[in-house]
C-alpha positions as CSV (number, residue, x, y, z in Angstrom):
1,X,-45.0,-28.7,29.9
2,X,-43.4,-25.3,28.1
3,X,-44.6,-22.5,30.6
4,X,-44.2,-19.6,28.5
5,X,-46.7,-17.5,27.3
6,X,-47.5,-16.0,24.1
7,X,-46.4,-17.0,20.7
8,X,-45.4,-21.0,20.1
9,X,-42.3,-21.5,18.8
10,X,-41.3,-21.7,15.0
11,X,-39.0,-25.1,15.0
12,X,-38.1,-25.1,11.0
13,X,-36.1,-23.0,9.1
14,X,-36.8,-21.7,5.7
15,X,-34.5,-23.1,3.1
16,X,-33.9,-19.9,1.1
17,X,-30.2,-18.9,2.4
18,X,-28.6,-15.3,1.2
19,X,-26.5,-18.6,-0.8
20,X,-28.9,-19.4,-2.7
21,X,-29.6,-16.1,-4.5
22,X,-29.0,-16.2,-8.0
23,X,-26.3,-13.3,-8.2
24,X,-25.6,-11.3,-11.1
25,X,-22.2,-10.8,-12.5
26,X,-22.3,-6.6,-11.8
27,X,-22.8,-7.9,-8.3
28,X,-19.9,-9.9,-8.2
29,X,-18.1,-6.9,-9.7
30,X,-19.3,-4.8,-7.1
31,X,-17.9,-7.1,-4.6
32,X,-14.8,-7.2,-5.8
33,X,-14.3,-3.5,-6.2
34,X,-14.9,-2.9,-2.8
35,X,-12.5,-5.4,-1.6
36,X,-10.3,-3.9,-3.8
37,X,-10.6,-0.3,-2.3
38,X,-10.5,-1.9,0.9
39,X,-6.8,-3.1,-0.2
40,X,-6.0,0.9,-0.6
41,X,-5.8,0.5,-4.5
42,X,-5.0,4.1,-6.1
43,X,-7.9,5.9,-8.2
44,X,-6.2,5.1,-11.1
45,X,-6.6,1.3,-10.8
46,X,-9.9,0.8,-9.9
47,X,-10.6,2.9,-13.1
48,X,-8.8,0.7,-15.0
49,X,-10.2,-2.5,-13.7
50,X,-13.8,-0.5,-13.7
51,X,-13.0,0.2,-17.3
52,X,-11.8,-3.4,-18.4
53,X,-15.0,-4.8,-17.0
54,X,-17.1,-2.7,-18.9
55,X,-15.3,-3.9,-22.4
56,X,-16.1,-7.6,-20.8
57,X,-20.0,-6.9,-19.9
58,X,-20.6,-5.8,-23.3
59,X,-18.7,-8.5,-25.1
60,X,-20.9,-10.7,-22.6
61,X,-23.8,-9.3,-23.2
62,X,-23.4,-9.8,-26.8
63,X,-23.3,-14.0,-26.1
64,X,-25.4,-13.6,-23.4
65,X,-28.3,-11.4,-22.4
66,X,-28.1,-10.5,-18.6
67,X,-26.0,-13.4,-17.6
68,X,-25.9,-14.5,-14.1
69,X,-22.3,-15.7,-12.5
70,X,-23.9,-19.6,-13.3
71,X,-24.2,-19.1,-17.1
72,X,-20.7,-18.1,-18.2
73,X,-18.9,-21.4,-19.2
74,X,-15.4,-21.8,-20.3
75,X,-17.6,-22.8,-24.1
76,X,-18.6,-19.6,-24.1
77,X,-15.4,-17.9,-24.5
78,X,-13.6,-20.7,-26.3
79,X,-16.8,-20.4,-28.6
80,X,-16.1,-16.8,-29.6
81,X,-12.5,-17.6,-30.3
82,X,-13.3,-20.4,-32.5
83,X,-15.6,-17.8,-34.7
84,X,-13.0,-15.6,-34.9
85,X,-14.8,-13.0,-32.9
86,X,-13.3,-10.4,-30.5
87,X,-10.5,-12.0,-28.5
88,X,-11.4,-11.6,-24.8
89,X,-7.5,-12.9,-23.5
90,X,-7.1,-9.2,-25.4
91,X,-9.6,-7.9,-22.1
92,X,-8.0,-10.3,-19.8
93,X,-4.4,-9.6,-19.4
């Protein structure tokens, strides 16, 4: 027989894990930023990379409305190069 007074025990866990959260790609980018200043990059770099992903977001966001990390697919940039829109290996060097 449990002794203790007061509030019973809650046994099971909820499911929902900070892993399970959809997360957006700006998020992502965020991340990676601030590991990135947390290596001691100059100014200059993390401008550049800052600058470089916003030329990526908007080619995204032209193929994909708000994408989250889950919906970018290796079709969807072989798809643009097949229509002969923007190159994005131009982006990615």
């Amino acid at each position: 027989m449990d002794r203790r007074k007061g509030k019973s025990l809650i046994r099971k866990r909820s499911n929902t894990t900070e892993n399970d959260r959809i997360v957006t790609i700006d998020e992502l980018f965020e991340r990676f930023i601030n590991y990135k200043v947390s290596q001691g990059l100059r100014e200059r770099t993390l401008q550049d990379h800052k600058k470089l992903y916003r030329y990526f977001r908007d080619w995204l966001q032209q193929k994909i409305p708000n994408p989250k990390v889950g919906d970018i697919t290796r079709d969807t940039v072989q798809t643009s190069q097949v229509n002969n829109d923007m190159d994005l290996h131009i982006f990615l060097k």
